[in-house]
N, C-alpha and C positions, 0 to 999 in steps of 0.2 A: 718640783722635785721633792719626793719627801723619803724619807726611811722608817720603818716600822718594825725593832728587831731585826729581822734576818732577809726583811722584805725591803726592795728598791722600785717606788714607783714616779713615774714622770709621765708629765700629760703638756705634751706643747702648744697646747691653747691655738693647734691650726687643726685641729679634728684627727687628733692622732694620741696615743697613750698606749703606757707598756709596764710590766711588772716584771719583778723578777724575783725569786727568793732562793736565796741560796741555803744549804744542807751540809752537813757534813757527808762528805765522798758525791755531791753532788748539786741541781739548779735546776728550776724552770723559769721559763720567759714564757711571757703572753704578750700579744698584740692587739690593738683596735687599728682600724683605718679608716677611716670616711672617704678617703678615696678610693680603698680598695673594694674591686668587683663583688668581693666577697659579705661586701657588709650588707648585713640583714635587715637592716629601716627599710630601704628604699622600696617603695610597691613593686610588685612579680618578682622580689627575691626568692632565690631558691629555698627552701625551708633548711632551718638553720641547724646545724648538728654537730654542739661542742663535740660530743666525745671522739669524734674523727680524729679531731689534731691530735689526740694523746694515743694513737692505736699502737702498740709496741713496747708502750711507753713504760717499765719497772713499775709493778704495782708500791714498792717500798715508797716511789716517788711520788705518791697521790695525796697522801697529805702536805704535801711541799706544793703539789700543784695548787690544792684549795688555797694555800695562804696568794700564793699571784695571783689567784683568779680573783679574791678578796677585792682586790684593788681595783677590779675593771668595772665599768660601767655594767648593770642589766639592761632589759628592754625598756624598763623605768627610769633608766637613767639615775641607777641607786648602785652604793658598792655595798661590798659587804655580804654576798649573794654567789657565792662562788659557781654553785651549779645551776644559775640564771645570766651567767658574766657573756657576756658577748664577746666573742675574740676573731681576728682574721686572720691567725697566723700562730704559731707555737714553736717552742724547741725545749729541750730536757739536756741536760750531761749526768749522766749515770758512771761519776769518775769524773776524769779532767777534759773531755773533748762533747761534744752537744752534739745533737742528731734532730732529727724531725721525722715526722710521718711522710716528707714529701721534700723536691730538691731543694739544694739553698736557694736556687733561683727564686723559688715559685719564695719560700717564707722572706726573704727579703722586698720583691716585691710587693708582699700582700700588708707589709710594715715593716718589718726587723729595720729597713731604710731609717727609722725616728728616731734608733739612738745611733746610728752611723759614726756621730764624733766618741761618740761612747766606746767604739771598737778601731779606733785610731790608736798607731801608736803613742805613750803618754806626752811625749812632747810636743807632736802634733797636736794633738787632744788641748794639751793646756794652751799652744797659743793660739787655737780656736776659740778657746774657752775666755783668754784674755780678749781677744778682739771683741767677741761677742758681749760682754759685759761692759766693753770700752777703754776698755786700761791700754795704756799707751805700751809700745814693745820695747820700752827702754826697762820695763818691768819685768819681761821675761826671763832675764838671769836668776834675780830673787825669789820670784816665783821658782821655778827650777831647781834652784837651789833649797830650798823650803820643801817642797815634793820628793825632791830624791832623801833630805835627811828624816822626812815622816814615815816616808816606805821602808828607809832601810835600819829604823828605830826600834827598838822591842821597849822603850820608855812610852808609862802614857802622855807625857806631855814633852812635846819638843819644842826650844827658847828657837823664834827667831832672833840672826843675827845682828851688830848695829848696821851692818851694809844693807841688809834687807828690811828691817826697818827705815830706813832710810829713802831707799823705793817706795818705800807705802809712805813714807811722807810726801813723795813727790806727785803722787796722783792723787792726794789730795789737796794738793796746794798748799803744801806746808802744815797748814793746821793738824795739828798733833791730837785734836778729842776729835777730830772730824773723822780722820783715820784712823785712832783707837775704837772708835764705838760701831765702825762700819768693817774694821778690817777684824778686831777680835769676835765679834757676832760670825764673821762667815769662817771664821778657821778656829774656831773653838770647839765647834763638835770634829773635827779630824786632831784634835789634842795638840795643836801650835798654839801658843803664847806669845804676845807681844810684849817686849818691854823695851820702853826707851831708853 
């Protein structure tokens, strides 16, 4: 997962990868799929035609699309290449709601499916996110607790509490630099602070 300005990109190292950049009054999302029928490598592919998925699509919104497309693979297997990017799937919000050239079925099938926990509600989301990682669900409160006070913060940095500090000592086993150096590295770019 990485971030680049205004751009959100993640590649799940199972043959799947996705962008996103957001705008002001609006977002694109792109897709890749290796599963999906749609992808262009495999021999007697249909010959491949980015500009489909955008047909509709607010011309305002095409430099917003180039920066997603940024992030996708070409046929070189190179980023950076916006109108070389391979994609199997697309969607736009021109405003608060997101559309596609074609039904949600088809762009979920073709990938949208890769960030799935992405578009969970945040609670669900996070304790997928904590399973997934391995943190035990006695962690879930703090976490939780941590999340709702960073979203509902207009400060750039928000103190974790001693209760939730407390939790982060516990998945680490106590040790207090094992958990400072592992837990302030991943919640320092969202502006939480750890102090014991």
């Amino acid at each position: 997962m990485e971030w680049d300005r205004d751009t959100y990109f993640e590649d799940t190292c199972e043959g799947e990868h996705w962008a996103v950049t957001f705008h002001e009054g609006g977002a694109v999302v792109v897709f890749f799929s290796s599963e999906s029928t749609r992808n262009p490598f495999p021999e007697g592919s249909p010959p491949y035609d980015q500009s489909w998925f955008f047909r509709g699509m607010p011309q305002w919104l095409e430099p917003v699309r180039d920066l997603a497309l940024s992030e996708m693979h070409d046929f070189n297997f190179r980023c950076r290449n916006p109108t070389g990017a391979v994609i199997t799937a697309a969607m736009w919000a021109d405003g608060e709601r997101f559309t596609a050239v074609e039904q949600w079925e088809d762009v979920y099938h073709h990938s949208c499916w890769a960030c799935r926990t992405h578009l969970l509600p945040p609670e669900e989301a996070l304790r997928w996110w904590l399973q997934g990682i391995g943190f035990p669900e006695t962690v879930m409160p703090a976490a939780w607790s941590l999340y709702q006070r960073r979203v509902t913060s207009t400060s750039p940095v928000v103190m974790a509490e001693p209760s939730e500090w407390r939790a982060l000592l516990e998945i680490a086993g106590g040790d207090p630099n094992r958990t400072a150096g592992y837990a302030e590295g991943m919640l320092a770019d969202v502006g939480i602070v750890l102090e014991p």
